[in-house]
Structure formats: structure tokens, C-alpha cells
N, C-alpha and C positions, 0 to 999 in steps of 0.2 A: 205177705201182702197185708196190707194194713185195711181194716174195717171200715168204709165209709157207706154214705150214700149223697148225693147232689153231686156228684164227680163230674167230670170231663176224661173224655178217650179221644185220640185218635192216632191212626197208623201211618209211619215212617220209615221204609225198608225195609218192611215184611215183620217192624216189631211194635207191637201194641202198648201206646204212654198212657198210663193214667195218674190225672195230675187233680190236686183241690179235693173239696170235698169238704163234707159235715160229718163227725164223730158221734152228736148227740151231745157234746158238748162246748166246741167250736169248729171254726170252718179253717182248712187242714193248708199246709204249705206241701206237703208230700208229693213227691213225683216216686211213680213206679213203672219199668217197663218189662214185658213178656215179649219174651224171645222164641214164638213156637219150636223155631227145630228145635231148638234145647232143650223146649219145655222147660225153661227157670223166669222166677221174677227177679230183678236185681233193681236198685235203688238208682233214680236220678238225680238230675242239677234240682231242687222244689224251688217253689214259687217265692219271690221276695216278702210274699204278704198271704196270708191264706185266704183263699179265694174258696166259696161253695156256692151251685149253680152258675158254673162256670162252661164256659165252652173249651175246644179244643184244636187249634185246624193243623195240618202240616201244607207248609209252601216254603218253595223255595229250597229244598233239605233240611226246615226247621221246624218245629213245635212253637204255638204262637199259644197265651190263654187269650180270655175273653170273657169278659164278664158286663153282660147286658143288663140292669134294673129300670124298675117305673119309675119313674118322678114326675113330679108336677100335674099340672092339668092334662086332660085326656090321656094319659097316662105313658109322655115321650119315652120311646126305648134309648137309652144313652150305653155307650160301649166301653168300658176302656182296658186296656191292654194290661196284664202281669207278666212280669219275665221271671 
């Protein structure tokens, strides 16, 4: 498992993704998922673009990113999607 913090998690048939993230020297494209019965991490599809403070959802049978920032006046939350 690879060292980050600002990641995104979330669970999809009983197995834990975590995807994005910050190194300390950029923001990470890395997907990794845990598989408790097995107890292993093994390596996913990563992100097209490295994403940190990112979100995470599953719908649908799928893992979605999400990455919200401030911009402009009163500080609009704007969303957009990494696959």
C-alpha cells in the first residue's frame, strides 16, 4: 500500500478502494483495493489524472472520484468527476 494522505475510500462488495491522494510531493493517480477475507491489498484501474482531497462513492456496481474545490466569490463548491 502506497503512503498518502488527502485520499478517498469507499466500499464495493465487501472490498475497500482507495483511490488519489497526496504524497507530500504530488497528488497521486493510484487506486488500491483490500479485500478483508483475504486480507491482501492488490492494485487498481488509477485515476486518469491524480486527484487529492478527493471523494469516493460506489453506485450502481461502480467506484465514481469526485473532486469538489472553492472558487470565486463566497466561495461556490464546484464538482467534477475523474475516472
Amino acid at each position: 500500500m502506497q503512503v498518502r494522505g488527502f485520499a478517498a475510500a469507499a466500499v464495493l462488495d465487501g472490498r475497500i478502494y482507495v483511490a488519489g491522494g497526496y504524497d507530500g510531493r504530488r497528488e497521486l493517480r493510484t487506486c488500491e483495493v483490500f479485500d478483508p477475507a483475504a486480507e491482501v491489498w492488490q492494485d487498481c484501474v488509477p485515476l486518469t489524472v491524480g486527484r487529492g482531497s478527493l471523494g469516493l462513492v460506489a453506485l450502481a456496481g461502480e467506484i465514481a472520484a469526485l473532486r469538489a474545490r472553492l472558487t470565486g466569490k463566497g466561495g461556490a463548491a464546484r464538482a467534477a468527476t475523474a475516472a
